[in-house]
C-alpha positions in Angstrom: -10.9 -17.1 -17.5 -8.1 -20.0 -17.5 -6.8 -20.8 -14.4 -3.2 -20.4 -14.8 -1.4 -23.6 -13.6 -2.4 -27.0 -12.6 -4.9 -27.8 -10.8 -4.2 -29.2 -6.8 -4.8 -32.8 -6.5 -7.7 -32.8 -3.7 -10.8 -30.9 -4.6 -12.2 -31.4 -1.1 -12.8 -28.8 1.2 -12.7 -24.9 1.1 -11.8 -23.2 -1.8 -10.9 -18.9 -1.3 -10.7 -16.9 -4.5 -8.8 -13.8 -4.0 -9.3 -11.0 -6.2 -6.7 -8.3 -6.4 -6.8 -4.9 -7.6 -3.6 -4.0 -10.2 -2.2 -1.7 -8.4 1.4 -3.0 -6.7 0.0 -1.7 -2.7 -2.8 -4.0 -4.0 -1.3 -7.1 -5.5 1.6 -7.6 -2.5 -0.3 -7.8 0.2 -3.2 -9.9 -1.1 -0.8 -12.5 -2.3 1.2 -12.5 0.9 -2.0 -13.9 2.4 -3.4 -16.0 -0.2 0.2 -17.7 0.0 0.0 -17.8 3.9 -3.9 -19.5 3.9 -2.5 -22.0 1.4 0.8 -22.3 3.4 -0.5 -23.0 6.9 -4.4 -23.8 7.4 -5.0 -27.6 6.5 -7.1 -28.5 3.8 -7.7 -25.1 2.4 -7.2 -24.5 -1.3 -6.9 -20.9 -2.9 -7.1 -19.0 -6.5 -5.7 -16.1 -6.8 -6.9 -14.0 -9.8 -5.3 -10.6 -11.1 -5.7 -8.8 -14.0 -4.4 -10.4 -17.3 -2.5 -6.8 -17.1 -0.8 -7.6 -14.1 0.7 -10.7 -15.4 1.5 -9.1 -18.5 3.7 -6.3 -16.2 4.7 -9.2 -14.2 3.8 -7.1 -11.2 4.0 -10.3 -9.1 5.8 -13.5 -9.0 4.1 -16.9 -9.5 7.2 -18.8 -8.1 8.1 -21.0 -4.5 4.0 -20.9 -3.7 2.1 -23.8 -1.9 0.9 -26.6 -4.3 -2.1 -25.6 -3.0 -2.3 -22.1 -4.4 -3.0 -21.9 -8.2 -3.7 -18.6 -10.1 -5.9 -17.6 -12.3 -7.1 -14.1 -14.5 -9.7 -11.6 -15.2 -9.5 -8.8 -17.5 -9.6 -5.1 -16.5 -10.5 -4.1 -20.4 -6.2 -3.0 -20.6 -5.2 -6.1 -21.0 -1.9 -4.7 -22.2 -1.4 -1.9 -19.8 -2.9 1.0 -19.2 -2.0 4.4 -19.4 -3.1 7.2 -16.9 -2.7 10.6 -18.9 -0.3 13.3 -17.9 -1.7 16.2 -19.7 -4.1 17.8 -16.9 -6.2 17.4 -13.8 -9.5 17.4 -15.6 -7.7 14.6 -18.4 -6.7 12.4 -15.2 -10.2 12.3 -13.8 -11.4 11.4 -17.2 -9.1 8.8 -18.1 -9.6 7.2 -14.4 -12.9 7.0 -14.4 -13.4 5.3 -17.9 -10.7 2.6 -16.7 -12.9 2.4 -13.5 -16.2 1.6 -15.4 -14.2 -0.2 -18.3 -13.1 -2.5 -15.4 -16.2 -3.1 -13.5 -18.1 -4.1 -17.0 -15.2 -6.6 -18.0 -13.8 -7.8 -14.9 -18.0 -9.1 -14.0 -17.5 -10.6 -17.7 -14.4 -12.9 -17.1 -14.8 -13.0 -13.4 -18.3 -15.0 -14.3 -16.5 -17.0 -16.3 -13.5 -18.2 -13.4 -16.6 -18.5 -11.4 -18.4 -20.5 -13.5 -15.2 -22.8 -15.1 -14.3 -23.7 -11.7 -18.1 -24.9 -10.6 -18.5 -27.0 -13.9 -14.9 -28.8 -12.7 -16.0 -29.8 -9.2 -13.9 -27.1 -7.6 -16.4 -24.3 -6.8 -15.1 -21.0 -4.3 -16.6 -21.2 -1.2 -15.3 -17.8 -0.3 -14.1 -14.6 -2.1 -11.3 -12.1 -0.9 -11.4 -8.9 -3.0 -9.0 -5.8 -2.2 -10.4 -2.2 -2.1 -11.8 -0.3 -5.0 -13.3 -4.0 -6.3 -16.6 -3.8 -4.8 -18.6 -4.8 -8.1 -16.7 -8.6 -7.1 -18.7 -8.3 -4.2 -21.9 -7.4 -5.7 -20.8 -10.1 -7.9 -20.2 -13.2 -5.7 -23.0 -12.1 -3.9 -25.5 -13.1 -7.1 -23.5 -16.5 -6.7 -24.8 -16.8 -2.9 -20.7 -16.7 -2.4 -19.7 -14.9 1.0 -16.7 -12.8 0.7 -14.2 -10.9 3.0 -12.9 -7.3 1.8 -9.0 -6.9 1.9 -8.4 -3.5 3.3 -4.6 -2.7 2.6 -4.7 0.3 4.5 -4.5 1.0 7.9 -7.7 0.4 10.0 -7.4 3.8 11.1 -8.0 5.1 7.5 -11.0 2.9 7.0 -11.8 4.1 10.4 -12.2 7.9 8.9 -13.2 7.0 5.6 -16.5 5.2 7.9 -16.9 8.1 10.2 -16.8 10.5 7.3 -19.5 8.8 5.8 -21.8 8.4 9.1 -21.9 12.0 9.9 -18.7 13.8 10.1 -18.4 14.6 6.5 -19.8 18.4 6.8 -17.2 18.7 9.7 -14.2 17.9 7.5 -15.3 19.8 4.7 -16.3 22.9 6.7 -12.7 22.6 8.5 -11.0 22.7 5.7 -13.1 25.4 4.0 -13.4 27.8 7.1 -10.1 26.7 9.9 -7.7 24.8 7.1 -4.8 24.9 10.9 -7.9 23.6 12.4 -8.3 19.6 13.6 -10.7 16.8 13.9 -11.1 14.8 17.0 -12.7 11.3 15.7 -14.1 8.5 18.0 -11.4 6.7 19.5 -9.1 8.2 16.9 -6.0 10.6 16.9 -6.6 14.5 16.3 -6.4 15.0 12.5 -5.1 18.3 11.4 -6.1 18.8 7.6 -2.2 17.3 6.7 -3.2 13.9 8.6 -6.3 13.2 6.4 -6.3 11.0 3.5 -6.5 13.1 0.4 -10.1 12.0 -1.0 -11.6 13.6 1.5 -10.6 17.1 1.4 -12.7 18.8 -0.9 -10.0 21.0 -3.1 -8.1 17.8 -3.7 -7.4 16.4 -7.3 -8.4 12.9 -6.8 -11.6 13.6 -4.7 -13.6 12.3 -7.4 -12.4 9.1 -5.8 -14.6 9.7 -2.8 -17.7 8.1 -4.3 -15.8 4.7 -5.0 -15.1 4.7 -1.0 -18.6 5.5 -0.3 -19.9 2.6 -1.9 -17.1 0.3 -0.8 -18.9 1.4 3.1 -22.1 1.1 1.8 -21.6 -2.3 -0.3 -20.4 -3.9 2.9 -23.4 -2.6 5.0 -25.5 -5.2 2.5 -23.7 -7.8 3.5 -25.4 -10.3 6.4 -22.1 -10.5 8.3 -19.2 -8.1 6.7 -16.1 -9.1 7.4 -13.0 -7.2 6.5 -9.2 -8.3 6.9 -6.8 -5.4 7.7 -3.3 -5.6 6.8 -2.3 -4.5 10.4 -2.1 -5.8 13.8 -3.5 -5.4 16.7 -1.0 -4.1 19.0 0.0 -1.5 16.3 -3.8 0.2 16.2 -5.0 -1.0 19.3 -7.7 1.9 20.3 -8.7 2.2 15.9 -9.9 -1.6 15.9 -12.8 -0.9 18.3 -14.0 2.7 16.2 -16.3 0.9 13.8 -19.8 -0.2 14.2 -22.4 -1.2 12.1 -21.5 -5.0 13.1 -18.3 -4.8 10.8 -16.3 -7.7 11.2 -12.9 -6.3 11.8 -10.1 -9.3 11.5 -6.2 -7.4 11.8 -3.9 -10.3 10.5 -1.1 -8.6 9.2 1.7 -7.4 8.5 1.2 -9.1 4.9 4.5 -8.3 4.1 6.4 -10.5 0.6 10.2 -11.7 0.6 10.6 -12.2 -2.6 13.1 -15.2 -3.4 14.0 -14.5 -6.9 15.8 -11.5 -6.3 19.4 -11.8 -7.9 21.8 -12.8 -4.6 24.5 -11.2 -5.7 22.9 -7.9 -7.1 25.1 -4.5 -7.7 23.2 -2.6 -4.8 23.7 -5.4 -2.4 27.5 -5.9 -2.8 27.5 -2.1 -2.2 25.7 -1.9 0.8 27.8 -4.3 2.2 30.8 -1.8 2.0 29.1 0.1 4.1 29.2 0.9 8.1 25.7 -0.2 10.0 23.3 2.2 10.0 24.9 4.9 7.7 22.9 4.5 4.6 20.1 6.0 3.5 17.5 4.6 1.6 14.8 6.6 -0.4 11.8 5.1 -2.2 8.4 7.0 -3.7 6.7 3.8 -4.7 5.4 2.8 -7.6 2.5 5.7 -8.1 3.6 8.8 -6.4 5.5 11.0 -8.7 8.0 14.2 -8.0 7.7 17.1 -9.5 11.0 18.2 -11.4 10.9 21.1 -8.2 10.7 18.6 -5.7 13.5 16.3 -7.4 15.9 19.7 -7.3 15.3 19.9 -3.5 16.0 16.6 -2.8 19.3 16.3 -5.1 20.8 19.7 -3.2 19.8 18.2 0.7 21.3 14.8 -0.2 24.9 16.5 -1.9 24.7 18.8 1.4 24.2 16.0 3.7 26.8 14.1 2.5 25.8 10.6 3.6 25.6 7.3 1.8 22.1 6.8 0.1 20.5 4.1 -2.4 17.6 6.0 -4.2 15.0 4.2 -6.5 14.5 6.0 -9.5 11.7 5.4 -12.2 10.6 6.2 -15.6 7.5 7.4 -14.1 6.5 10.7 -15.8 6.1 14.4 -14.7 4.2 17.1 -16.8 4.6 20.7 -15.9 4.0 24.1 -18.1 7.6 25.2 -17.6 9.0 21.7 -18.9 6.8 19.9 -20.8 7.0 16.1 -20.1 10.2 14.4 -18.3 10.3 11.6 -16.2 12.4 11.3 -12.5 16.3 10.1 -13.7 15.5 13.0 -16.4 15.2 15.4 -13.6 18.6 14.4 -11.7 21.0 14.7 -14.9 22.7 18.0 -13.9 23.4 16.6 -10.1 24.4 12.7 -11.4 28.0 13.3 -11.1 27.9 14.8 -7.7 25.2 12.4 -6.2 27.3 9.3 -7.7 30.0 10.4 -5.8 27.9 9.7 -2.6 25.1 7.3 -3.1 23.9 5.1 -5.8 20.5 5.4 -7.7 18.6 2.4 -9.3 15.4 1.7 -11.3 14.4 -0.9 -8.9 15.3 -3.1 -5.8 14.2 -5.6 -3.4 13.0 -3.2 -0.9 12.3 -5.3 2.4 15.5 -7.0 1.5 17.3 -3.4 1.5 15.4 -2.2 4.5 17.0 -5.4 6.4 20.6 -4.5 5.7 22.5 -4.1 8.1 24.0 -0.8 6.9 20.4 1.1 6.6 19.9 3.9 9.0 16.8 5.3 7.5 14.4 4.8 5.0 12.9 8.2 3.3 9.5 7.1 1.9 6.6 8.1 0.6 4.4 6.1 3.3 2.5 4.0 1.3 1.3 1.7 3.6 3.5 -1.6 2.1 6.3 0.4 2.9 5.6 2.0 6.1 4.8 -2.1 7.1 8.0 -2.9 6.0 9.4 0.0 7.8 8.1 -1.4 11.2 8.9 -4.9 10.4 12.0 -4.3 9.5 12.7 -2.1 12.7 13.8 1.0 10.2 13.4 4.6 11.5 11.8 7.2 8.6 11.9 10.4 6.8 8.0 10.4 6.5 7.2 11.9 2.7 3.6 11.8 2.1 2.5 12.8 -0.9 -1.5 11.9 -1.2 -4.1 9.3 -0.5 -3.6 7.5 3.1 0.0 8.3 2.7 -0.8 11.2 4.6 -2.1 9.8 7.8 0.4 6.9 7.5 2.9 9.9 8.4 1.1 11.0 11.2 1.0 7.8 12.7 4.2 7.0 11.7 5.5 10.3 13.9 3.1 10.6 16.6 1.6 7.5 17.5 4.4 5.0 16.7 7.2 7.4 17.0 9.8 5.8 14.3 10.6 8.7 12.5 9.2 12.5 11.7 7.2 14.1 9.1 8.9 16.8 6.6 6.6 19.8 6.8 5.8 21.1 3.0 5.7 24.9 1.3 3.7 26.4 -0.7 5.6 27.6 -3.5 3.6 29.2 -6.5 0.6 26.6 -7.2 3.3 24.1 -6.4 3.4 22.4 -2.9 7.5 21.8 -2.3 9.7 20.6 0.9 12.8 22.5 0.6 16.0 21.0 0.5 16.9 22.6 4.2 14.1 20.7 5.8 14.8 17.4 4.0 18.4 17.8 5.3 17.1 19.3 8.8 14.6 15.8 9.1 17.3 13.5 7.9 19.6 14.8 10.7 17.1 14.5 13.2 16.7 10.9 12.2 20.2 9.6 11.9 21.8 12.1 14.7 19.3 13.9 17.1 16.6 11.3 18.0 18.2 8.2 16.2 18.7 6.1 19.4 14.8 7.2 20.3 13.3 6.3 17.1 15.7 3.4 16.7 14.6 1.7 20.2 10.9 1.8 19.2 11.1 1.0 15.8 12.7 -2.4 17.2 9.8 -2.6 19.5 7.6 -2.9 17.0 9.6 -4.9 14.5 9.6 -7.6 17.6 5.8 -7.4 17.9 4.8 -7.4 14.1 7.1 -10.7 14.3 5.0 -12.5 17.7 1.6 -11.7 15.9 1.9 -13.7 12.5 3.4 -16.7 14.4 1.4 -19.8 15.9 -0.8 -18.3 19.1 -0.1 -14.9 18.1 -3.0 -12.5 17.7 -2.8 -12.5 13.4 -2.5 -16.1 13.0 -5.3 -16.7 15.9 -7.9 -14.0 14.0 -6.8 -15.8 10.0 -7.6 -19.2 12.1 -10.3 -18.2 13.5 -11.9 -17.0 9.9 -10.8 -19.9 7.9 -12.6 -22.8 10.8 -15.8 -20.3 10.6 -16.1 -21.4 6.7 -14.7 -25.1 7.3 
């Protein structure tokens, strides 16, 4: 496909194509990097290809980005969106995995052609970047004699169980959770896992464990490789003990946090004149992501422990959609009508804001989050202790580590309330206080500690910049 923008003036020396995933957990963090290779390694030039979708979405902005980075487009067979269906479990799977193979059969199609347009014009990519769930790009490239580098946007800890689950510890999980579901897992050179802690693919019952196979074959794809080499969006003072758990001669290269500042956020939005009426560290701030989605239930719960609590908040609210058999379909703003005058009294709810830029306000005193693992960086980067509120995927093991290993915040523990799994509104309320009042000068203290070391490693001589340095002279 086209490449975007102009080309850069030099077509001397390497040239890294970096191919993203569409997904927003995805599309951040691989940018962040393509914009920092560009930005600071001499004589490096990068593409950065997403999906024609993305762009349509505009899930990402093109502005204030080295002269040196140029972008460029595959299609993912959507090119105008796609839609994941709402109407059952079984209709989910369905409609994931036709995107899935749709994606793999047109993204080789105009991937080829990037590939090939940039050859014929004396520019050719001398190394690919791909993000996780893309491995046919590395099958790809490799028919191109192209080396590549997976992106892993997760933490190395979850790749770290997602490898030992597949090299013999996979009839341990699933007998666990069959046979001692309060039972745990003791990994090498990994945490104890209680069922909770694991990522969500891997535990048998699970909706989205028809996912599992795409994992698999991401482990076994880079097992192919001559010398795999994977970059973690982490560092490595944050999972110290996790980087040394995988073998199989995995190149494992931490040079995060690949966090974004966006700079075309309005200055003077509403949400930032309002925080700035408030004290320093009052506020709380409460974000699900772009994915995860609330039940109506769980939306209740959360209205009633936020007009209880009575403290400031700014909540992100989307259109995304719920569907349940009592209701039918509603989306998230839908579900908070009957509270809106009370909560407006108190807080104030928007469809979308800057969120690193929020979490650095002065006035934030705790971010409630679903612990994707873009926000649970920016959570550490920005020195913010958390409400941890998994709700699948490696969400869940970002919360343990987020609790129990890096000790910025604590976990809300769920119920099981019909078929529905629900965190009541007294233990949303009973976490928040433990945050804010209990343990706030605790979880405050080491949330700094790590903001301060997530700053030393991306600079010049720390160990992030060294490791991305170290990569980009291998290919010079």
């Amino acid at each position: 496909m086209d490449n975007n923008n102009d080309s850069p003036k030099s077509l001397t020396g390497q040239h890294f194509l970096f191919v993203t995933f569409p997904a927003q957990g995805h599309i951040n963090p691989s940018l962040e990097l393509a914009k920092r290779l560009a930005g600071t390694i001499a004589g490096v030039r990068v593409t950065f290809a997403a999906p024609i979708s993305a762009y349509n979405r505009r899930m990402f902005s093109k502005e204030n980005v080295p002269e040196n980075l140029i972008f460029g487009t595959y299609s993912d067979g959507h090119d105008d969106g796609f839609k994941s269906s709402t109407s059952s479990d079984k209709a989910r799977q369905d409609t994931a995995g036709r995107y899935m193979s749709e994606m793999k059969r047109r993204g080789r199609e105009t991937l080829t052609e990037l590939i090939e347009d940039n050859r014929l014009q004396n520019r050719p990519f001398t190394c690919v970047v791909y993000t996780i769930l893309l491995t046919w790009v590395a099958e790809l490239v490799r028919e191109f004699h192209i080396p590549s580098a997976l992106l892993w946007v997760q933490p190395v800890t979850v790749f770290s169980i997602f490898y030992h689950y597949f090299n013999g510890y996979a009839d341990a999980i699933s007998e666990m959770a069959t046979n001692d579901p309060s039972g745990s897992i003791k990994l090498p050179a990994l945490p104890q896992f209680c069922l909770r802690d694991l990522p969500t693919f891997i535990v048998p019952a699970n909706t989205y464990s028809f996912l599992l196979p795409a994992f698999r074959e991401q482990i076994e794809s880079l097992k192919q490789e001559e010398n795999p080499k994977i970059f973690v969006n982490s560092f490595q003072e944050l999972e110290e003990e996790a980087f040394s758990s995988v073998l199989d001669n995995f190149k494992i290269l931490p040079i995060g946090p690949l966090i974004t500042s966006r700079t075309d956020s309005e200055r003077g939005a509403e949400y930032i004149q309002w925080l700035d009426t408030k004290t320093d560290s009052t506020v709380l701030y409460i974000s699900f992501g772009t994915l995860a989605v609330l039940s109506k239930k769980q939306i209740v719960e959360l209205c009633k422990a936020l007009i209880h609590c009575r403290r400031p908040f700014l909540w992100v609210i989307t259109d995304k959609l719920y569907t349940s058999k009592e209701d039918g379909e509603e989306n998230e703003e839908e579900s908070t009508r009957s509270f809106r005058e009370e909560l407006d009294e108190i807080g104030m709810v928007v469809s979308w804001c800057d969120q690193f830029r929020v979490l650095k306000h002065r006035s934030i005193g705790c971010f409630v989050t679903h612990c994707g693992w873009n926000s649970s960086l920016e959570s550490l980067v920005a020195g913010v202790p958390v409400v941890a509120f998994p709700q699948w995927t490696d969400q869940m093991t970002n919360a343990k580590l987020l609790e129990e290993c890096w000790r910025t915040g604590v976990r809300v523990m769920e119920k099981k309330d019909d078929a529905e799994v629900v965190v009541e509104s007294g233990e949303i309320r009973r976490c928040i206080e433990e945050v804010m009042e209990e343990k706030s000068e605790e979880f405050r203290g080491n949330a700094a500690r790590w903001r301060d070391l997530a700053a030393e490693t991306v600079k010049e001589g720390g160990s992030s910049f060294k490791h991305l340095k170290a990569f980009v002279s291998e290919h010079m």
